[in-house]
Structure formats: structure tokens, C-alpha cells
VOPALUM-664612 format. One record per residue (C-alpha): residue in three letters; x, y, z. Coordinates in steps of 0.05 Angstrom, whole numbers, plus 5000, padded with zeros to 4 digits. Layout:
// VOPALUM-664612
ALA	X	Y	Z $
...
This chain:
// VOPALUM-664612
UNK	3826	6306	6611 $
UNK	3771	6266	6647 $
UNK	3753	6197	6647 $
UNK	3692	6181	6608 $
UNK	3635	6166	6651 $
UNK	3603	6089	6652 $
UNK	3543	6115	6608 $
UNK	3590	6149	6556 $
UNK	3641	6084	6559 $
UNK	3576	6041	6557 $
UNK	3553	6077	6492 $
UNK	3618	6075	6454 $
UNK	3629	6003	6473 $
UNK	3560	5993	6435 $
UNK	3571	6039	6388 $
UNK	3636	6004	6370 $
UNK	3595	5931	6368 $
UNK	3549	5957	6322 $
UNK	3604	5988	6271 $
UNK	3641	5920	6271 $
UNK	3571	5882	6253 $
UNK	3542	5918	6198 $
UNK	3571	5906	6146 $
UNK	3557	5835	6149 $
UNK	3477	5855	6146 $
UNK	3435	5869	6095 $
UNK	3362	5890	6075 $
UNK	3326	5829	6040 $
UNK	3275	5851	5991 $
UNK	3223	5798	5955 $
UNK	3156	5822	5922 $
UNK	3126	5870	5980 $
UNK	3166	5845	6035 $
UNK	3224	5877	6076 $
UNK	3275	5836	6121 $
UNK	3341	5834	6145 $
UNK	3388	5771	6133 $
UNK	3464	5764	6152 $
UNK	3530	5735	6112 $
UNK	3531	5666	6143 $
UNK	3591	5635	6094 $
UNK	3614	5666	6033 $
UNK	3553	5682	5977 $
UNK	3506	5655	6029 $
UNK	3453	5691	6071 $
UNK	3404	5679	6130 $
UNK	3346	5715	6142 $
UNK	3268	5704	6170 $
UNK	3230	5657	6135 $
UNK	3167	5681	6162 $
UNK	3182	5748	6120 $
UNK	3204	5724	6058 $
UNK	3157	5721	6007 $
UNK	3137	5660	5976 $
UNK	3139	5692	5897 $
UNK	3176	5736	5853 $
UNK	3247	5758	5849 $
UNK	3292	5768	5919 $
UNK	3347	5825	5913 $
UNK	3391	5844	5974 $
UNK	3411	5910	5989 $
UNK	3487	5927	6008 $
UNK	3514	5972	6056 $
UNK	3540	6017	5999 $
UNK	3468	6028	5975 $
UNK	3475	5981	5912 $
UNK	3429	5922	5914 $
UNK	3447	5846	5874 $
UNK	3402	5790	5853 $
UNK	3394	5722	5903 $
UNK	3355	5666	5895 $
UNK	3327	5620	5951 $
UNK	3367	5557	5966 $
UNK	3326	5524	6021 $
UNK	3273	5547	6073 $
UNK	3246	5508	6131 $
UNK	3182	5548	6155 $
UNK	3188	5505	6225 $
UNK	3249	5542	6247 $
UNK	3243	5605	6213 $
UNK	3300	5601	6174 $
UNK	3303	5616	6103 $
UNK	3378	5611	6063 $
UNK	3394	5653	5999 $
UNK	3453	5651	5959 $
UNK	3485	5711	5923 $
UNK	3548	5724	5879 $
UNK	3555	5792	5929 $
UNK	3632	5789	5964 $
UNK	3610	5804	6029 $
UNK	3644	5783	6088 $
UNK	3608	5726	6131 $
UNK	3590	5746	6216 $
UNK	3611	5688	6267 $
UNK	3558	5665	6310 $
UNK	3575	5640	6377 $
UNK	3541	5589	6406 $
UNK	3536	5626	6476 $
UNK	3462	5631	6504 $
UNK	3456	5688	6540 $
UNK	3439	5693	6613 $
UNK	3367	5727	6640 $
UNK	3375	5801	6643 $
UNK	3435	5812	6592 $
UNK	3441	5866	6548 $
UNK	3434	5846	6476 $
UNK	3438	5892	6413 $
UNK	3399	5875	6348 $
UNK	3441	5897	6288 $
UNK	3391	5898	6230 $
UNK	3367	5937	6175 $
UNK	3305	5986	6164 $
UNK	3292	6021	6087 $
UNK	3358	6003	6071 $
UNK	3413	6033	6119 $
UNK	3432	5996	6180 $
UNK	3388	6006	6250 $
UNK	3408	5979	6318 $
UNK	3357	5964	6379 $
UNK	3381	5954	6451 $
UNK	3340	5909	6495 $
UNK	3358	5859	6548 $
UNK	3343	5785	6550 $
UNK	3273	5771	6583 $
UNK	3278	5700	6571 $
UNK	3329	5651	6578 $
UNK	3315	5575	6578 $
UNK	3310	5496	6547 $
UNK	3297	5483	6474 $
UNK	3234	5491	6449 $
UNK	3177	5459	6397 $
UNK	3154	5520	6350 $
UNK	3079	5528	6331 $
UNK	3100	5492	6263 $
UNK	3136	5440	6296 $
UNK	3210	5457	6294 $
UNK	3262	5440	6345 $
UNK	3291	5506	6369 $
UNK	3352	5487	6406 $
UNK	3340	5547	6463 $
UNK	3284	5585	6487 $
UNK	3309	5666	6482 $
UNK	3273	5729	6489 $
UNK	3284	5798	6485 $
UNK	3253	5859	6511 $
UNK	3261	5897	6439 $
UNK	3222	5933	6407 $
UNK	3227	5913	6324 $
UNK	3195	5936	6262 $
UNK	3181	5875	6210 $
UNK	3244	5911	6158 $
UNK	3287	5889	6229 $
UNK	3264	5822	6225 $
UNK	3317	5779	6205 $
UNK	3377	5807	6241 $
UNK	3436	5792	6285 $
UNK	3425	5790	6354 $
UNK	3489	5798	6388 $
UNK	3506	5799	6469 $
UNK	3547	5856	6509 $
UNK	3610	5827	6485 $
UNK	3595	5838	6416 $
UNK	3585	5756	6391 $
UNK	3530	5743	6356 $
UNK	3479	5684	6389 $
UNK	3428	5682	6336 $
UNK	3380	5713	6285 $
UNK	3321	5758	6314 $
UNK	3241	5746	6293 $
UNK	3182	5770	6314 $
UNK	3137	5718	6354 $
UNK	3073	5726	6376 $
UNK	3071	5792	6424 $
UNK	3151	5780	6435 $
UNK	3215	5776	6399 $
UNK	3245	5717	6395 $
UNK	3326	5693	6374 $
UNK	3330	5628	6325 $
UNK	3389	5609	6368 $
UNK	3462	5594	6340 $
UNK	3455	5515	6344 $
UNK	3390	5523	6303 $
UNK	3422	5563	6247 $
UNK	3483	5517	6249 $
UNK	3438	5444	6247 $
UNK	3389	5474	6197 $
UNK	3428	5516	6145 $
UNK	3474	5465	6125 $
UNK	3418	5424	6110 $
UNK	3383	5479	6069 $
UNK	3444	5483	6031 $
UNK	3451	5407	6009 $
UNK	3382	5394	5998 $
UNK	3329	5460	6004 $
UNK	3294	5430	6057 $
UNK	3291	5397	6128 $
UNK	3265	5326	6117 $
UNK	3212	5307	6158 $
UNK	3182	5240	6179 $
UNK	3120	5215	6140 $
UNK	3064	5163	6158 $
UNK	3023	5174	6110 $
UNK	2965	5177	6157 $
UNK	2905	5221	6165 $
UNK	2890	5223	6250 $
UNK	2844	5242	6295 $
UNK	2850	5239	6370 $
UNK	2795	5192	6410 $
UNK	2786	5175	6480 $
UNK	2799	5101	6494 $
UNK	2778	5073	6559 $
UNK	2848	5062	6583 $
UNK	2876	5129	6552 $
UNK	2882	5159	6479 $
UNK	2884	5130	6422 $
UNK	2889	5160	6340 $
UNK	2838	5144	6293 $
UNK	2856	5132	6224 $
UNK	2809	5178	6183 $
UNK	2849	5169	6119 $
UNK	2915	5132	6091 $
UNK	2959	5155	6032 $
UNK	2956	5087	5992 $
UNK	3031	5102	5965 $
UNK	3054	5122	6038 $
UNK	3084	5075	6084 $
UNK	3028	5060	6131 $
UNK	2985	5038	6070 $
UNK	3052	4991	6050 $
UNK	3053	4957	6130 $
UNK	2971	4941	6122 $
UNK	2949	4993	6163 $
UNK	2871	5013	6139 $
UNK	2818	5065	6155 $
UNK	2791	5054	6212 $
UNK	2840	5024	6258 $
UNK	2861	5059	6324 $
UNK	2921	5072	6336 $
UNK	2947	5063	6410 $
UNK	3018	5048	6418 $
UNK	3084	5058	6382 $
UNK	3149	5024	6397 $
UNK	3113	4996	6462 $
UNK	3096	5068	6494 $
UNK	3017	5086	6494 $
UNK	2994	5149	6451 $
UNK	2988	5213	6485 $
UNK	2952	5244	6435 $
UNK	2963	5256	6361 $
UNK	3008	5314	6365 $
UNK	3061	5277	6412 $
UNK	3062	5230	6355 $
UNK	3081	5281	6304 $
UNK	3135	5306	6353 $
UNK	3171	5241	6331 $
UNK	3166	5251	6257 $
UNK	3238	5295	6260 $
UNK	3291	5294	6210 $
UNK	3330	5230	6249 $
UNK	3261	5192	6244 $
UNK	3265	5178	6163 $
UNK	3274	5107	6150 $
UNK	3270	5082	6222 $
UNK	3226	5027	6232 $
UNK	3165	5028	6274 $
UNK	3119	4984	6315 $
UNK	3052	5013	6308 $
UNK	3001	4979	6359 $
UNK	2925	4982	6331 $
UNK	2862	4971	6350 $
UNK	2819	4944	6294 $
UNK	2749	4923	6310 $
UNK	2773	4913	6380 $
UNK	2823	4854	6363 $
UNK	2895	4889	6379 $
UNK	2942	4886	6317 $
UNK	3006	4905	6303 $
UNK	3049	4933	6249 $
UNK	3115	4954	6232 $
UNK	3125	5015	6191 $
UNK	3178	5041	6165 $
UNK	3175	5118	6166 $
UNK	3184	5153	6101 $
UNK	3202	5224	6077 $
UNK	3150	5278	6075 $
UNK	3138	5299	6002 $
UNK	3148	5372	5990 $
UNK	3076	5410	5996 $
């Protein structure tokens, strides 16, 4: 009897990866929409937030064809990560919190109409943590060179060795993994509370050229927000916060995060070119 050759080992060796993994995934299903989600701890599931709907019921299909009722428990559109809960007894996948090197093989375990589907790529990308087009901190910048269908969206994304290092989504032109940190700093979070609280001003900006650098026009306060509470008014320029000058509006919304709620503020102003400043203690923002 012969050996097998490296392609034949290579393809059982995947084969066998994939086998182990599925039944941990499962089709998502909510009011037109297909996606994949995974068991992350017992009776809850991840999946793409980006394709889950935002009405109607959600059901989740099994890997023995039977499908049971979930309900959402938390989203955070930021990070693409959406969390269901179920009464389904399906075991839960381990993530590792490996980040896979440029040029690995990865396999996506996922589903598509229903019955499990695996892709085979290799990572294109491998890098630092991220800022999302929403504004979510994604703990690692990871690519693939996959090809996925939207149904696919939503799945495990697992290295050569068979651990899974995040949830796979489509990006724009690419695919992209939600790595394992993410999933781990965001779901619990999800699960206690439904969302990812975010730091609130109350303020209404728009970026303006100063003659010593940038500075953020206040076009409109929220008179119950905490801006309106310190004294700051329409009209005044913002220019400095906790001593450091404004580099433009959206660097100042990069430190509205989660650990900014109920810090407090100095807030440097211009206000009919007399400097003024206030301190603000940053508030919660309310649920759209």
C-alpha cells in the first residue's frame, strides 16, 4: 500500500477540519435575508450584523435540516456583530485568539441554502487593529483571498490547524475576519446589555479651518445632552480637548468609545474669539 501523496494528505487534513466544525454552524434566516452564525456558548449564536435583517422573525436552521425560533439579543453595527439566543442544544466552536500570518491557508466553514459549504483561500492580509467605516474598533486587520456568497457570510474562519480566528464578512471588494478578540470584547457586552455603549456629546459639528489649525463648529447642541449641561452654545469653536488641538471632527469621534462614558472632559472653545473652556462630562449615546 502507498503513501498518500501531499495533495491527497492535504485534502483529508481539510476535509477532516471541516467535519469537526460544522456542526457548530448554522444558516441564519430573518425576513429575506440568508447568513451563517456559529454556537459561541450554549443557546447563543454569532453571526453578520450587516446581513441580518432589521424586522420580522429570525429562525436558524440545524445541521439535521430542522430549523428553531431565535430572537436578537444585542447587535453592534460598528463591528459587525450581531448575537442571537436560541433554546437549540447545540454544541458551542472555540475561537482561538491566533492571528494568522500573511499567506496562510484558511478554510471558511459556513452555510449556503441550508447544508454546510466550505471555501479555501489564503490570508491576503495580515496586520494592526483597525477603525471600521462605522466606527468600530476591530482588534486586527485580516483578509482573505475567498471567494463568498452573502448565505456564507457569517461563518467560521478557521486556520490550517483547524482553530477558529474569527467570523468571516464581506467588505467592500474583499472578505474580511471580525477577529477573535472582537467577538470576545463585544459579545459579552451584547449579552448584558444589547448594545456597545458609545460616548455622547451631544453636539452637532462641522469641521473649519482656523488660522493655527482645525477647529469644530458647533452647528447644533442637544439641550438635554452634556455639552448643553457644561454651557457650551451654538456657535462656539471647538479647538482643543484635554489640552491636545483638534485634528478634525472625526478624530474627535474616535474618542467617543465604550471606556469614554462618564469621563470628564476639557473642551477648549473659541467663542467670539475670546478662548473659553469647559469641562464635560461625556454621556451615553441614546439608542437611535
Amino acid at each position: 500500500m502507498t503513501d498518500l501523496s501531499p495533495l491527497s494528505s492535504l485534502s483529508s487534513a481539510l476535509a477532516d477540519i471541516v467535519a469537526r466544525t460544522a456542526p457548530s454552524v448554522v444558516s441564519v434566516h430573518s425576513h429575506r435575508a440568508r447568513a451563517t452564525g456559529f454556537v459561541w456558548r450554549s443557546g447563543l449564536i454569532i453571526t453578520a450584523d450587516e446581513a441580518l435583517a432589521d424586522e420580522g422573525e429570525v429562525e436558524i436552521g440545524l445541521a439535521d435540516g430542522s430549523r428553531v425560533a431565535a430572537t436578537i439579543a444585542g447587535r453592534d453595527h460598528t463591528t459587525d456583530i450581531a448575537l442571537l439566543r436560541t433554546e437549540a442544544a447545540v454544541a458551542p466552536v472555540k475561537l482561538a485568539a491566533t492571528v494568522p500570518p500573511l499567506g496562510a491557508l484558511s478554510v471558511v466553514v459556513a452555510t449556503n441554502r441550508e447544508t454546510p459549504s466550505a471555501a479555501l483561500g489564503m490570508v491576503s492580509a495580515s496586520g494592526k487593529s483597525w477603525r471600521s467605516l462605522r466606527g468600530g474598533d476591530i482588534d486586527a486587520r485580516i483578509e482573505l483571498d475567498v471567494r463568498l456568497r452573502g448565505s456564507q457570510q457569517g461563518g467560521l474562519a478557521l486556520d490550517a490547524s483547524g482553530e477558529a480566528f474569527g467570523m468571516a464578512v464581506l467588505g467592500p471588494r474583499r472578505v474580511l475576519v471580525i477577529p477573535t478578540a472582537t467577538i470576545e470584547r463585544v459579545a459579552p457586552q451584547l449579552e448584558a446589555r444589547g448594545r456597545i455603549a458609545r460616548g455622547y456629546l451631544g453636539l452637532g459639528l462641522q469641521p473649519v479651518r482656523l488660522d493655527d489649525g482645525i477647529g469644530a463648529m458647533v452647528m447644533n447642541v442637544d439641550k438635554t445632552g452634556p455639552s448643553a449641561t457644561a454651557g457650551i452654545r451654538q456657535g462656539d469653536v471647538i479647538v482643543a480637548v484635554n489640552g491636545q488641538k483638534l485634528s478634525g471632527v472625526r478624530a474627535l469621534s474616535r474618542t467617543l468609545g465604550p471606556a469614554s462614558v462618564g469621563a470628564v472632559v476639557d473642551v477648549a472653545v473659541h467663542r467670539g474669539g475670546e478662548p473659553v473652556s469647559f469641562k464635560v462630562t461625556v454621556g451615553e449615546r441614546p439608542e437611535a
